[in-house]
mmCIF file of the C-alpha atoms, coordinates in Angstrom:
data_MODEL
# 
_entry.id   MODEL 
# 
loop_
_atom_site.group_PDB 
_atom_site.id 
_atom_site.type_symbol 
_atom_site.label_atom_id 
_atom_site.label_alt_id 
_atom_site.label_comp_id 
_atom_site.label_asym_id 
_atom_site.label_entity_id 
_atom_site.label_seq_id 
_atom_site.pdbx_PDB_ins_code 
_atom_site.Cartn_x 
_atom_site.Cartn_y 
_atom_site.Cartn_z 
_atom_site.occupancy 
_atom_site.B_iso_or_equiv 
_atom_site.pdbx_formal_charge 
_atom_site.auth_seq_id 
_atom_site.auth_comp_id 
_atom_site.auth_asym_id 
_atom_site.auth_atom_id 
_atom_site.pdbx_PDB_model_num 
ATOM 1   C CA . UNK A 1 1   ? -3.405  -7.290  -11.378 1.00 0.00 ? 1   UNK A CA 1 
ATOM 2   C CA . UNK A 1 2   ? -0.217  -8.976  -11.869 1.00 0.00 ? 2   UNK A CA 1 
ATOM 3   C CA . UNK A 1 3   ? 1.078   -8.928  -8.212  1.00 0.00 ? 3   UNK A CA 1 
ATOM 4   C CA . UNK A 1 4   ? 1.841   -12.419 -6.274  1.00 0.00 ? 4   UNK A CA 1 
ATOM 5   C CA . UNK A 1 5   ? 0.368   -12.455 -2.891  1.00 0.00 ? 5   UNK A CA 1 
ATOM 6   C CA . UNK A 1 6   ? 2.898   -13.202 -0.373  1.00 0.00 ? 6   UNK A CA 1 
ATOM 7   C CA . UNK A 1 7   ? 1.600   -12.606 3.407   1.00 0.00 ? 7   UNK A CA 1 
ATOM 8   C CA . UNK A 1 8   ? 3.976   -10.697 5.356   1.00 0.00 ? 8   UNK A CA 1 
ATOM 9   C CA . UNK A 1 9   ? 2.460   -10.360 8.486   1.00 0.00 ? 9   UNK A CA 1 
ATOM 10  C CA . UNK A 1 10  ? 5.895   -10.610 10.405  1.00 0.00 ? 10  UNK A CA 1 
ATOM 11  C CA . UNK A 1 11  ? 6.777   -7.591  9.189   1.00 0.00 ? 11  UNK A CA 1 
ATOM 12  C CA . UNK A 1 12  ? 4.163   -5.383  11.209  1.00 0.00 ? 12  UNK A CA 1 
ATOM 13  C CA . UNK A 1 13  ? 7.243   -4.611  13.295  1.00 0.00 ? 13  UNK A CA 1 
ATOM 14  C CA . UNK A 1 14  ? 9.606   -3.028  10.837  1.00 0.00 ? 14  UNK A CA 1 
ATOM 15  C CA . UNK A 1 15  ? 11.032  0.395   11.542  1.00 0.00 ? 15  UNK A CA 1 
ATOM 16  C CA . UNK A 1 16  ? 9.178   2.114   9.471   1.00 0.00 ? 16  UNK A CA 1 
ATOM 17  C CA . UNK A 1 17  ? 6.498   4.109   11.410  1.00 0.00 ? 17  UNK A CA 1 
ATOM 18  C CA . UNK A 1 18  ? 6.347   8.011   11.107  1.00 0.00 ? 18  UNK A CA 1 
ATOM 19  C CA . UNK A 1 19  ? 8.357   8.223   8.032   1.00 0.00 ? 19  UNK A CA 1 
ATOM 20  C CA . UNK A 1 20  ? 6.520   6.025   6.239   1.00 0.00 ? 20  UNK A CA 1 
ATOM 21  C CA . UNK A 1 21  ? 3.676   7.371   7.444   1.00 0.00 ? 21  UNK A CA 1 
ATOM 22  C CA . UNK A 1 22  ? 1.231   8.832   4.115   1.00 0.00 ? 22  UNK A CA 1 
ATOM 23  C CA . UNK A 1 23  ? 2.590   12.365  4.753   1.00 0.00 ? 23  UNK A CA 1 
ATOM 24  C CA . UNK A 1 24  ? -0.213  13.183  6.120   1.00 0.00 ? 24  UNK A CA 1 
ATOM 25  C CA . UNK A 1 25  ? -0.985  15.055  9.685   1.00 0.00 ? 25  UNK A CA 1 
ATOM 26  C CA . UNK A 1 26  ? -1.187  12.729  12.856  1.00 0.00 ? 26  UNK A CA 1 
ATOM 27  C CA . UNK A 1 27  ? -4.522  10.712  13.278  1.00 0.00 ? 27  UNK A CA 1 
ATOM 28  C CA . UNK A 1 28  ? -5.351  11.501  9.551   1.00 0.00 ? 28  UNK A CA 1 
ATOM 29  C CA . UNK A 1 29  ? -7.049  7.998   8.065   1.00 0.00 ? 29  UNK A CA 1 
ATOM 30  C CA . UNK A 1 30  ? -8.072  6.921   4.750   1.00 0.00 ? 30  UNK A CA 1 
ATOM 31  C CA . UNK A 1 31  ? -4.333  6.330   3.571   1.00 0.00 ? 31  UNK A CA 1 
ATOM 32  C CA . UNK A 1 32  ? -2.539  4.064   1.871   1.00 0.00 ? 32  UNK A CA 1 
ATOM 33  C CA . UNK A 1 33  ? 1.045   3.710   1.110   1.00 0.00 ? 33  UNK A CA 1 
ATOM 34  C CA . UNK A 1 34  ? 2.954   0.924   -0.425  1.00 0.00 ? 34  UNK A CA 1 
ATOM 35  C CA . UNK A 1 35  ? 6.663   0.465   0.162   1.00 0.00 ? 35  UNK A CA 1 
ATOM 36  C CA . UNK A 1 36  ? 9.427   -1.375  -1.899  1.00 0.00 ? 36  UNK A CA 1 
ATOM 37  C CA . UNK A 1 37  ? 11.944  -3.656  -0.866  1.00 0.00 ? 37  UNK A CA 1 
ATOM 38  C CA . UNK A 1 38  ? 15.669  -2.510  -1.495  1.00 0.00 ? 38  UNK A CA 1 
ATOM 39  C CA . UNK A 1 39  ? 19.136  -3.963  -1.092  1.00 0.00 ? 39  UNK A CA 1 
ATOM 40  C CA . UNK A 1 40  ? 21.079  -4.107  2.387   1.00 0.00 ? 40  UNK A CA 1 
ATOM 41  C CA . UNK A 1 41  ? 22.887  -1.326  4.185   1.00 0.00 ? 41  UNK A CA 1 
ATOM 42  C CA . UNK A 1 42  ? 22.161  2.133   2.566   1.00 0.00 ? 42  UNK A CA 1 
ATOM 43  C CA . UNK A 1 43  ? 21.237  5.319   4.772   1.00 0.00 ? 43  UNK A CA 1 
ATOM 44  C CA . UNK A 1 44  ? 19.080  4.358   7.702   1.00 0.00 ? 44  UNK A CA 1 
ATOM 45  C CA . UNK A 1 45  ? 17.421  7.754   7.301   1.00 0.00 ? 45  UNK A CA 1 
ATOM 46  C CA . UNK A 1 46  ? 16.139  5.929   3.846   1.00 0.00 ? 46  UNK A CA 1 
ATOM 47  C CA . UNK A 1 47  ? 16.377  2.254   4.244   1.00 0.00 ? 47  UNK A CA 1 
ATOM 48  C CA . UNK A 1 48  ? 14.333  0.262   7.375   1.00 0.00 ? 48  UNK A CA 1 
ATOM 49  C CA . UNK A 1 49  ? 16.334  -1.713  9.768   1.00 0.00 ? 49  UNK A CA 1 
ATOM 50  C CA . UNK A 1 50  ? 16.485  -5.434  8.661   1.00 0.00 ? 50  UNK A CA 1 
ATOM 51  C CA . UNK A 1 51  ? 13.897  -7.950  9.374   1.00 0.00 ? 51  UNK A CA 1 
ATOM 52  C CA . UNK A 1 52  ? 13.912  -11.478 8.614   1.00 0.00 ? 52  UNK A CA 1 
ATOM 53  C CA . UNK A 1 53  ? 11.637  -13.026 6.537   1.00 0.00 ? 53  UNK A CA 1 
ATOM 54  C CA . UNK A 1 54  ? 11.713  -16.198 4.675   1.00 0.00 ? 54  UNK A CA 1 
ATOM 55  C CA . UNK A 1 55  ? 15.104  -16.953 5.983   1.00 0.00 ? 55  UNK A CA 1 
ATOM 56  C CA . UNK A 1 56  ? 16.596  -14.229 4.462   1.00 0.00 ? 56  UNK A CA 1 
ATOM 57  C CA . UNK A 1 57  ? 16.913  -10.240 5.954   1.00 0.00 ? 57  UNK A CA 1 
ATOM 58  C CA . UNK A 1 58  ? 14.716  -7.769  3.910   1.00 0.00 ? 58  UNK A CA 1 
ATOM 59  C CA . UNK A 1 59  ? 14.816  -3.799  3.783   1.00 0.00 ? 59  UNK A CA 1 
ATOM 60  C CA . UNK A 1 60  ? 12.142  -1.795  2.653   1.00 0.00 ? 60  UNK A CA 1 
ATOM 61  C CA . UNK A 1 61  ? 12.620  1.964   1.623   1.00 0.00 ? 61  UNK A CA 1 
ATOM 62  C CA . UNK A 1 62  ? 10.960  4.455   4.121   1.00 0.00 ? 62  UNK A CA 1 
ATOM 63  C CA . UNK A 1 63  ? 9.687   6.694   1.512   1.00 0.00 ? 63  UNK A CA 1 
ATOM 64  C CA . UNK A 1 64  ? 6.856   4.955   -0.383  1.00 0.00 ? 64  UNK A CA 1 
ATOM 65  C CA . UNK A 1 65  ? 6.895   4.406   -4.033  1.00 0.00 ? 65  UNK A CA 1 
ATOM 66  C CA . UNK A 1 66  ? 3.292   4.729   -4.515  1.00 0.00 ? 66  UNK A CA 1 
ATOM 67  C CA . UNK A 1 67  ? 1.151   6.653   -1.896  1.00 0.00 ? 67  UNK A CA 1 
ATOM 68  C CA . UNK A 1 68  ? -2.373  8.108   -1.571  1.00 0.00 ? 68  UNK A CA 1 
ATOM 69  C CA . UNK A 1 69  ? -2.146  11.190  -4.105  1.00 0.00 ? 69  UNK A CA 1 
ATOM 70  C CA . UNK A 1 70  ? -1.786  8.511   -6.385  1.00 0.00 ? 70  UNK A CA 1 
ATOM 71  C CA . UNK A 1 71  ? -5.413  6.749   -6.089  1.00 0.00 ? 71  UNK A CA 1 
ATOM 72  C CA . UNK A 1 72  ? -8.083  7.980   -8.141  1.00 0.00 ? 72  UNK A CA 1 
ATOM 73  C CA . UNK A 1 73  ? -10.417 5.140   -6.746  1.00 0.00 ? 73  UNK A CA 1 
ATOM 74  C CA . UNK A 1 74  ? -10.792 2.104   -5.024  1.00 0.00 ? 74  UNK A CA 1 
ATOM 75  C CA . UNK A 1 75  ? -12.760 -1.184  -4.658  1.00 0.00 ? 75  UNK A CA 1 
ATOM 76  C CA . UNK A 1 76  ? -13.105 -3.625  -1.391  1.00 0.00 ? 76  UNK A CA 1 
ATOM 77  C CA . UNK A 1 77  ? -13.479 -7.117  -1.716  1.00 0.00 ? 77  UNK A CA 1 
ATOM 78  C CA . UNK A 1 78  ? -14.252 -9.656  0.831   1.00 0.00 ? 78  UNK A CA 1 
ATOM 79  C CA . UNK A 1 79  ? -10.451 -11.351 2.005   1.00 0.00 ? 79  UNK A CA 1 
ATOM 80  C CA . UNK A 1 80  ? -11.958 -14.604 2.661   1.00 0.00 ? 80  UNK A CA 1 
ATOM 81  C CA . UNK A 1 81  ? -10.043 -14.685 5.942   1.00 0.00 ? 81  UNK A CA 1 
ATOM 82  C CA . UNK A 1 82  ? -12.943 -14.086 7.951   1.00 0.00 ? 82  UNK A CA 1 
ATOM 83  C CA . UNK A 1 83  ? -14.184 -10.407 8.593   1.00 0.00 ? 83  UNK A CA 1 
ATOM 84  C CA . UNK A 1 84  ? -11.655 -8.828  6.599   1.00 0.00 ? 84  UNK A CA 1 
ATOM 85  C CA . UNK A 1 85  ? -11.626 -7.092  3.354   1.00 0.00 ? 85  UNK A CA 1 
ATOM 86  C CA . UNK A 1 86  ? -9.122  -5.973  0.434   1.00 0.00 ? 86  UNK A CA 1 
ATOM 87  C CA . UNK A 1 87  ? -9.205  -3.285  -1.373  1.00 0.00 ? 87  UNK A CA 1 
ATOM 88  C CA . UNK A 1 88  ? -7.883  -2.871  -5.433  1.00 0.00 ? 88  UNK A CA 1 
ATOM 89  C CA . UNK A 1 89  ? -6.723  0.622   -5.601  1.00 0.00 ? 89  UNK A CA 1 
ATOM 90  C CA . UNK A 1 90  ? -6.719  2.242   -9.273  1.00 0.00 ? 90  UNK A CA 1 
ATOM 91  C CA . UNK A 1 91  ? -3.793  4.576   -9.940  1.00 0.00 ? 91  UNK A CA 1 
ATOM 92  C CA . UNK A 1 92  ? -3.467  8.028   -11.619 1.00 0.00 ? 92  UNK A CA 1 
ATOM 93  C CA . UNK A 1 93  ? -2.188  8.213   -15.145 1.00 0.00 ? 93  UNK A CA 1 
ATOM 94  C CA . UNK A 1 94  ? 1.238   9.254   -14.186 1.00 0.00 ? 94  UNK A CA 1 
ATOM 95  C CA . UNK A 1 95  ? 1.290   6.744   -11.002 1.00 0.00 ? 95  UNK A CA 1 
ATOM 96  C CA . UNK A 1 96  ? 0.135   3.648   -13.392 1.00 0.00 ? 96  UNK A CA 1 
ATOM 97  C CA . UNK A 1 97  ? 3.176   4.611   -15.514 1.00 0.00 ? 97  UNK A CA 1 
ATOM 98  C CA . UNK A 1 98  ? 5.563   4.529   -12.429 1.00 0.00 ? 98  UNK A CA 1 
ATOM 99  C CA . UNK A 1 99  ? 3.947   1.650   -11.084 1.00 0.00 ? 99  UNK A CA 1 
ATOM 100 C CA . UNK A 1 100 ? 4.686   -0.324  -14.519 1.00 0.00 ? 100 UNK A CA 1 
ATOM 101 C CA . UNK A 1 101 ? 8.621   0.936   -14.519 1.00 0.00 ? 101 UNK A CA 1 
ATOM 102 C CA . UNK A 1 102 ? 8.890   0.199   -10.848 1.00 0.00 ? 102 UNK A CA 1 
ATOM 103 C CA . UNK A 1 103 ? 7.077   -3.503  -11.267 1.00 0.00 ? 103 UNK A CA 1 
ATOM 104 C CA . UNK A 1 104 ? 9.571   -3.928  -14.514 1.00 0.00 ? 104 UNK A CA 1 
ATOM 105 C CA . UNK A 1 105 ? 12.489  -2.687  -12.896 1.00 0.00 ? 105 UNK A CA 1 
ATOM 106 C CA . UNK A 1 106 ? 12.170  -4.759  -9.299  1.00 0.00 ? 106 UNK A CA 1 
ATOM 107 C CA . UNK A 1 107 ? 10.661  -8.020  -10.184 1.00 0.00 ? 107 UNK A CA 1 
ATOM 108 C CA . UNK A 1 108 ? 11.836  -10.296 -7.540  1.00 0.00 ? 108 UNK A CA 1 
ATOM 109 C CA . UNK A 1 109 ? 11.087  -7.604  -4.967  1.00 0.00 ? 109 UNK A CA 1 
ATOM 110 C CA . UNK A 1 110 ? 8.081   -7.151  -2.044  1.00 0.00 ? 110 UNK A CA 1 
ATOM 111 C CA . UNK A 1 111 ? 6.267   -4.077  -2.367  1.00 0.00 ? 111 UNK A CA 1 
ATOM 112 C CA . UNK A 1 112 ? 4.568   -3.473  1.591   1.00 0.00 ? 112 UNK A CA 1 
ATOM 113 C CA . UNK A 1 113 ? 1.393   -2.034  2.287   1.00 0.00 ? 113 UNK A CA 1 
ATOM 114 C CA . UNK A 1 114 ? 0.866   0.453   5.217   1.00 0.00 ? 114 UNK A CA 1 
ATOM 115 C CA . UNK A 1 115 ? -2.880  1.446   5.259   1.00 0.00 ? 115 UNK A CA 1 
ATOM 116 C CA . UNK A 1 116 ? -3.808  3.936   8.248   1.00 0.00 ? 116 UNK A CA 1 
ATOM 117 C CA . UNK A 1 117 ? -1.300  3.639   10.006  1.00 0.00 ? 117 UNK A CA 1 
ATOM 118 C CA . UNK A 1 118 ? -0.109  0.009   10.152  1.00 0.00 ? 118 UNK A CA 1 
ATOM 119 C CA . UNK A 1 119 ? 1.228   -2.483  7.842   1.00 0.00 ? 119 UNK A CA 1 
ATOM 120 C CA . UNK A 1 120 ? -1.192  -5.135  6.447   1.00 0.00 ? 120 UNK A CA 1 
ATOM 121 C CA . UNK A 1 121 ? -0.262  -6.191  3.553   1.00 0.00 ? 121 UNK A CA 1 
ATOM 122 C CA . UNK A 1 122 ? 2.772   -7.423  0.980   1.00 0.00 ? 122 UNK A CA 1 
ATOM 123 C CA . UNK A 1 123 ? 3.191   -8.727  -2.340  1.00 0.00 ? 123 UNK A CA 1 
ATOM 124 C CA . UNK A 1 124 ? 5.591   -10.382 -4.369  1.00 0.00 ? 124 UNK A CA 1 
ATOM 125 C CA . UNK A 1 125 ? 6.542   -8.186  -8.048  1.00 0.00 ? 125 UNK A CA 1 
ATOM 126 C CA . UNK A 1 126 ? 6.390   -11.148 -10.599 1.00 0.00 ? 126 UNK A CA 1 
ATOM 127 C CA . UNK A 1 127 ? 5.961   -9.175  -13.869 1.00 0.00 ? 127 UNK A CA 1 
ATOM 128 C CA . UNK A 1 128 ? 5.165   -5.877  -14.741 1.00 0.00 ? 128 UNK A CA 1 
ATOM 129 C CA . UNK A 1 129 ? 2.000   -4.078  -13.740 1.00 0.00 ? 129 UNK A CA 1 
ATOM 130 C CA . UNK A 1 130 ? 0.833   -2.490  -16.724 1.00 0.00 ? 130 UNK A CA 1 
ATOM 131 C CA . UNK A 1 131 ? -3.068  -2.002  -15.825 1.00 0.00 ? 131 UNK A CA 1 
ATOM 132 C CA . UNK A 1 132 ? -2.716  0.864   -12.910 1.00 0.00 ? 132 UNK A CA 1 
ATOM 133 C CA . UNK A 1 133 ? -4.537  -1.684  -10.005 1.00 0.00 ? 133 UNK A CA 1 
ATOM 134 C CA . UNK A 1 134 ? -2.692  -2.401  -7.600  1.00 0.00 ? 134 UNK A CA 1 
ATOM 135 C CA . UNK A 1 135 ? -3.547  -4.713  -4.774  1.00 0.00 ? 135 UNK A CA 1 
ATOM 136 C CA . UNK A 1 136 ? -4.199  -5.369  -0.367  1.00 0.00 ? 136 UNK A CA 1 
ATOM 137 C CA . UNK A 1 137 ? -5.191  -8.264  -0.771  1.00 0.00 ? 137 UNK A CA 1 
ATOM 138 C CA . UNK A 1 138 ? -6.393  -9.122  3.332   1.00 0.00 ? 138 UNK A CA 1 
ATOM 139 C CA . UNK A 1 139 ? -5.838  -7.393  6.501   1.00 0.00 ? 139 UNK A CA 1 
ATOM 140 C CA . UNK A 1 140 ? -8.144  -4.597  6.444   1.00 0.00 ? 140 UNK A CA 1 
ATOM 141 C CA . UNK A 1 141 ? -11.569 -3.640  8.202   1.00 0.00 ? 141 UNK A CA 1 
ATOM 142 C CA . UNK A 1 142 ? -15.294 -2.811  7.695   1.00 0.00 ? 142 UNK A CA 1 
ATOM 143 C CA . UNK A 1 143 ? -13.922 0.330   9.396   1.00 0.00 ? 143 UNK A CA 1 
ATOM 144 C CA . UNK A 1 144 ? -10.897 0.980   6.783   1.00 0.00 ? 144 UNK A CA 1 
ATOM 145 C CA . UNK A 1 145 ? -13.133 0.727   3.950   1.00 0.00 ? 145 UNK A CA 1 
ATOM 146 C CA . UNK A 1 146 ? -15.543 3.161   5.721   1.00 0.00 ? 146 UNK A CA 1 
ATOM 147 C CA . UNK A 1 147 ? -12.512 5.354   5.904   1.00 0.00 ? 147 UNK A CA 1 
ATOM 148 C CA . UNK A 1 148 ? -11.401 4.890   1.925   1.00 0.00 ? 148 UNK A CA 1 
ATOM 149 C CA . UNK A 1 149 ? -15.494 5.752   1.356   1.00 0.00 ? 149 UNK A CA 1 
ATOM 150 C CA . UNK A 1 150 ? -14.658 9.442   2.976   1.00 0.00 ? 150 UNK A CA 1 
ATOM 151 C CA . UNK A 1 151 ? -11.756 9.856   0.567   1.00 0.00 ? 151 UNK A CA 1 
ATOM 152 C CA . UNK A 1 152 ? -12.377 8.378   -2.705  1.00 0.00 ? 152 UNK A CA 1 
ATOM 153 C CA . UNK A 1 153 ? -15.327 7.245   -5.138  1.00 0.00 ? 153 UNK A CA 1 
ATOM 154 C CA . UNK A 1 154 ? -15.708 3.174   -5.453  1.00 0.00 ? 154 UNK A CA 1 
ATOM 155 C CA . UNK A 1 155 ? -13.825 2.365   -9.353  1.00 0.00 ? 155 UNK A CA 1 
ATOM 156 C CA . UNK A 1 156 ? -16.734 2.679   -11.781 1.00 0.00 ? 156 UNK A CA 1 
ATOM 157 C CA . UNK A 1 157 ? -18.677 5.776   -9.583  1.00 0.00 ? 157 UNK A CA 1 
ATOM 158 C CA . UNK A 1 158 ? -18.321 9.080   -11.274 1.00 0.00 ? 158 UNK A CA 1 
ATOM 159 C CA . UNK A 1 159 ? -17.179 12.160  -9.426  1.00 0.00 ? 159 UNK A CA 1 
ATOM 160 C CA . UNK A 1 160 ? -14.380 12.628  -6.260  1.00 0.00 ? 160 UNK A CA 1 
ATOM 161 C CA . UNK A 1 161 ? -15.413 12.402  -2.414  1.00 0.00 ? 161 UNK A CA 1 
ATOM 162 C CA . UNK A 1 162 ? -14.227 15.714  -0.382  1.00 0.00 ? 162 UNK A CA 1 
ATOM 163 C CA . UNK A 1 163 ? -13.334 15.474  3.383   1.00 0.00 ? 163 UNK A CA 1 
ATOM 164 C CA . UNK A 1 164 ? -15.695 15.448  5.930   1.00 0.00 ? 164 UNK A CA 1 
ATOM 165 C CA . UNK A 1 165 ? -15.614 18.144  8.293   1.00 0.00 ? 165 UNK A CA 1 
ATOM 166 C CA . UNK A 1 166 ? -16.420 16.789  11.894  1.00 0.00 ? 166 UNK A CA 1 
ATOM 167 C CA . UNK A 1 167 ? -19.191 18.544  12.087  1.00 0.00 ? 167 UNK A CA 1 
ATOM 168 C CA . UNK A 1 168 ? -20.977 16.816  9.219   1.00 0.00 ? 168 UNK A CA 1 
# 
């Protein structure tokens, strides 16, 4: 885990919303997207209206880099900012690879976390990511992780989790 935490709570406002949403269908939860900063201007369609952080305006791609087809598993952590947790997401094969040319390619950059619905999270690329973890490190509930438990085994547990039907 090679990511820099940087908080970036002031960007819970960005214009990012449906179409960075985890492509999934409205009120779906257990999803996790992460989001990479790019350069100014570019088609709004693609690119997020500024916001200012650190002094300095920052855009962030609506279409996420990494998103949840890419996690094979996950593992929550206690924040240490009171009741909240963080999770370490392990990637897929072909996502870890991505993730390492992405990391290589935009060190420098934030890469944003959006999980269910709202963005938590945001770190700073500082080298390359070459083990296929990637990081929230705060922001997220007893109730998110409950939600990850639906979708996906804990790192280390054999086998996949299916969907719950609502009437199980």
């Amino acid at each position: 885990m090679h990511l820099r935490i940087i908080a970036l709570s002031g960007l819970l406002t960005l214009g990012l919303g449906p179409a960075a949403s985890a492509g999934g269908k409205a009120g779906e939860m257990g999803m996790v997207t992460f989001h990479l900063e790019t350069e100014d201007g570019g088609n709004p369609k693609m690119v997020s209206p500024p916001q200012m952080y650190e002094g300095k305006e920052r855009f962030f791609l609506r279409t996420p880099e990494i998103s949840m087809k890419d996690v094979v598993a996950f593992s929550p952590f206690p924040s240490g900012a009171g009741e909240e947790y963080g999770i370490v997401f392990q990637l897929r094969e072909a996502a870890k690879r991505r993730l390492t040319a992405i990391s290589q390619a935009n060190q420098g950059k934030f890469l944003l976390a959006q999980v269910n619905g709202r963005f938590v999270d945001g770190v700073l690329i500082d080298k390359p990511v070459e083990d296929g973890l990637i990081v929230v490190w705060k922001g997220l509930s007893a109730e998110d992780v409950k939600l990850f438990d639906n979708e996906l085994p804990r790192i280390g547990e054999d086998g996949k989790k299916k969907k719950k039907k609502k009437d199980d």
